[in-house]
C-alpha positions as CSV (number, residue, x, y, z in Angstrom):
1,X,124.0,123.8,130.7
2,X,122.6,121.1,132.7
3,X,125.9,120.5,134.6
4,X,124.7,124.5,135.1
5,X,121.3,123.8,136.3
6,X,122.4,121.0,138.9
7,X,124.9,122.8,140.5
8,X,122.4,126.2,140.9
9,X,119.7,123.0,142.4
10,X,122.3,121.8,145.0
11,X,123.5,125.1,145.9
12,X,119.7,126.2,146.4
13,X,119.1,123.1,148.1
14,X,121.7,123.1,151.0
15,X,121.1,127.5,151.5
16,X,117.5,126.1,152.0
17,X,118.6,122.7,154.3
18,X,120.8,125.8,156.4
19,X,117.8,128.1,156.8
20,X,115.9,125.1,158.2
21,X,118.6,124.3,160.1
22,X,119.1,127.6,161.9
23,X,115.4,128.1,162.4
24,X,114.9,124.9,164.2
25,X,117.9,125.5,166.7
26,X,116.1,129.2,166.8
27,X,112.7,127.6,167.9
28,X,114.3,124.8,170.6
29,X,116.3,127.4,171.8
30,X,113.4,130.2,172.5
31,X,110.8,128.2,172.7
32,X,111.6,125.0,174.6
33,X,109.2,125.7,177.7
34,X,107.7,129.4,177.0
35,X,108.0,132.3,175.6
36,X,111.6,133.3,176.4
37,X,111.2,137.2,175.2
38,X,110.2,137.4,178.9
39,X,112.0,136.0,181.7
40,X,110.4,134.6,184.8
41,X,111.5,137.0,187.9
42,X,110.3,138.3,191.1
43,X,110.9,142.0,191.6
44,X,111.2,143.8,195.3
45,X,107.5,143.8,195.6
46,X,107.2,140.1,195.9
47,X,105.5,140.0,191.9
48,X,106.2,137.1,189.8
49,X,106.8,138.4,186.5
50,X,105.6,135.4,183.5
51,X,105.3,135.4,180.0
52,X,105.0,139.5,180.0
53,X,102.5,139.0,183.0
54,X,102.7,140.9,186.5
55,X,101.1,138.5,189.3
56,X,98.6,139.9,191.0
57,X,99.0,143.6,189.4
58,X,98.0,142.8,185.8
59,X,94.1,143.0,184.4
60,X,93.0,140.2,182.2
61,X,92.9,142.8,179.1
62,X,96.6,143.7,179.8
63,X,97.8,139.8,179.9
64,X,95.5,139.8,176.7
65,X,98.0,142.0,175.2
66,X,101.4,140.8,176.2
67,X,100.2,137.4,174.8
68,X,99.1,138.6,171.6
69,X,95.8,136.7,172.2
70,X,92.1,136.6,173.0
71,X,90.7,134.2,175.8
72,X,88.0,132.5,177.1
73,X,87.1,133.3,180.5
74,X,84.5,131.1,182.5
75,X,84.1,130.0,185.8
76,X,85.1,126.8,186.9
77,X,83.6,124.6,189.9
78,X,86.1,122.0,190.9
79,X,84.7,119.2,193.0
80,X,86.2,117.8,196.7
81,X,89.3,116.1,196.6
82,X,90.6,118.2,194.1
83,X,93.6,120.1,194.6
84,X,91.7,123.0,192.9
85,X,88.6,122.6,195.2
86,X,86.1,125.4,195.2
87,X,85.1,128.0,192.5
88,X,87.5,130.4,190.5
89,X,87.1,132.5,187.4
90,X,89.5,131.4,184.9
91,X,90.9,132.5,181.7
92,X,91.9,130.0,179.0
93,X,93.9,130.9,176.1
94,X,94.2,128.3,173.3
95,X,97.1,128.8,171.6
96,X,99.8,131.8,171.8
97,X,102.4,132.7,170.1
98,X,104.3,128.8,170.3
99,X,101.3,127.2,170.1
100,X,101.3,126.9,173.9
101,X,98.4,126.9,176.3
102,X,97.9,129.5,178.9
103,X,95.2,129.3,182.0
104,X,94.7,132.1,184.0
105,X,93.0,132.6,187.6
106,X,91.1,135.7,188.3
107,X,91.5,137.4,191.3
108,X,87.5,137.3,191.6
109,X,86.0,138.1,195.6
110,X,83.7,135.3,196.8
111,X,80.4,137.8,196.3
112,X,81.6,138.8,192.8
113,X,81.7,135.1,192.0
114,X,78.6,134.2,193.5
115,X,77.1,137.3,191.7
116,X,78.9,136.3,188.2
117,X,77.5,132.7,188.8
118,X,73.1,134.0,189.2
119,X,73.6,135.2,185.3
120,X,75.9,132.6,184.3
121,X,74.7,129.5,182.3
122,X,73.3,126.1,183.6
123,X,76.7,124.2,184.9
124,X,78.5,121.9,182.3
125,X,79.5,118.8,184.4
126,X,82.8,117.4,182.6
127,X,83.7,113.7,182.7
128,X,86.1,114.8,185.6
129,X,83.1,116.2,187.8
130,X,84.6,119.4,186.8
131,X,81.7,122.4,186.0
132,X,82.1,124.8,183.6
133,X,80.0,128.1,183.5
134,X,79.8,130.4,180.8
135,X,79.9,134.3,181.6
136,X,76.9,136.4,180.7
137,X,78.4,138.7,177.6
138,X,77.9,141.8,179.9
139,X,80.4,140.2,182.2
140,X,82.8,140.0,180.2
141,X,83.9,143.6,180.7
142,X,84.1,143.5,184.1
143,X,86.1,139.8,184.2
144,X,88.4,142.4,181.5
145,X,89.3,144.5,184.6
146,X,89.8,141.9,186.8
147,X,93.9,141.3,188.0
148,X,95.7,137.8,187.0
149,X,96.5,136.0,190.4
150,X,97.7,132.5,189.1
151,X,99.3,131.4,185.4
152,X,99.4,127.9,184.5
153,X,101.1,127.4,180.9
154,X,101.0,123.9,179.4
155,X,103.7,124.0,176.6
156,X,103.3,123.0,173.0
157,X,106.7,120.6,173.0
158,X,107.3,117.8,175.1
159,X,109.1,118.7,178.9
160,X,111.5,116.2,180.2
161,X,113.0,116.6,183.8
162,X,116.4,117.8,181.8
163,X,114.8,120.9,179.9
164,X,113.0,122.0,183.2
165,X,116.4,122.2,185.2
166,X,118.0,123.2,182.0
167,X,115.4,126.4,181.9
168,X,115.3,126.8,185.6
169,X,117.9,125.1,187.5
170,X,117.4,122.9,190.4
171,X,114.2,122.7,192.1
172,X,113.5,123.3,196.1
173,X,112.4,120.1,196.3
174,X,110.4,117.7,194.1
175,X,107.8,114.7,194.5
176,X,106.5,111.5,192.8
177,X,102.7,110.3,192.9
178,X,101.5,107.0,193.2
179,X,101.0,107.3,189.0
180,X,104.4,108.2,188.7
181,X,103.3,112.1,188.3
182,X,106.4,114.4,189.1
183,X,106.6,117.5,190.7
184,X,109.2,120.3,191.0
185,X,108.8,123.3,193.0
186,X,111.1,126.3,192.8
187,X,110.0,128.1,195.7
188,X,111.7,131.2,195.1
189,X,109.6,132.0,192.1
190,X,106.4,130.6,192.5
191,X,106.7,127.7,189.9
192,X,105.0,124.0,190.7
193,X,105.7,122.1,187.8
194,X,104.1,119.1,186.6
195,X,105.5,116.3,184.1
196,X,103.3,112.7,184.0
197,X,104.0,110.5,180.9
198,X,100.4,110.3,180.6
199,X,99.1,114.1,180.2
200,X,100.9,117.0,179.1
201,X,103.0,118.7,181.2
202,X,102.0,121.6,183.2
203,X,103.9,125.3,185.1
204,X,101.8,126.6,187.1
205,X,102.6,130.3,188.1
206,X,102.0,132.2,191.3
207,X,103.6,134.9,193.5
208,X,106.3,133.4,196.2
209,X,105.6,133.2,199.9
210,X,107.3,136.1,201.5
């Protein structure tokens, strides 16, 4: 009987060592850099197509949906010097369906910003000298309607200069900052990625020149 029992423990054992097995080459496979249900294209209008997202033809409440997730949307005054400079509405989505991070920009006209910003709260000054305004809830609705222009994903997993080509072959050219910050940039789709060993690693997203 417990000759019995032992060999019904080790065969439960190794089915349950196998399932774990097969789910984690599941999750590196489909979820090394995003969520790989939708593939990153361009189609004849010049779109980007990301993570279920149409750039520059899909409203915040439709990315909403294809990500299966709520965001926070504020706007966001980045200082001189910056490579952001300026003002932009952004969406920021904590955590989808990998755990991932997802920033959108807004495609928000310089008067609806400046009009968003008089019933906005008092700026929030980050360490960066990056300000952060809140939306007036009655905004909200109309930031809803507003189409996604830029993506930036920062993935969940670690991104090493192997897993980026691996995903999406060779870049058009690529760069290395004085901190030893590396760039790739696949022209034909829009992508400037960003890998530093001292932050996370970041895609950002945007329609291809024509």
């Amino acid at each position: 009987m417990t000759k019995l029992l032992n060999s019904f423990a080790f065969r439960l054992l190794m089915v349950v060592l196998i399932a774990t097995g097969l789910v984690f080459i599941w999750s590196l496979n489909n979820l090394q850099i995003s969520d790989q249900q939708s593939d990153t294209w361009v189609d004849q209008s010049g779109h980007l197509h990301v993570l279920g997202i149409e750039l520059g033809m899909t409203t915040l409440r439709e990315a909403e949906t294809a990500l299966k997730s709520r965001s926070d949307t504020a706007i966001y005054i980045y200082p001189e010097g910056d490579p952001r400079a300026g003002v932009t509405l952004e969406a920021y989505f904590p955590a989808i369906a990998d755990h991932s991070k997802v920033i959108l920009q807004l495609d928000a006209s310089p008067a609806l910003l400046e009009q968003l910003q008089q019933r906005s709260t008092i700026p929030h000054l980050y360490p960066n000298k990056v300000a952060r305004m809140n939306l007036h809830p009655e905004d909200q609705k109309t930031a809803q309607q507003l189409k996604v222009m830029k993506a930036t994903l920062i993935p969940s997993l670690h991104i090493t200069e192997a897993m980026l080509k691996k995903r999406f072959g060779e870049p058009s050219t690529t760069s290395t900052s004085e901190n030893e910050t590396a760039h790739f940039y696949y022209r034909a789709i829009g992508l400037h990625a960003i890998i530093s060993k001292d932050d996370v690693a970041r895609l950002q997203f945007s329609n291809p020149v024509q």
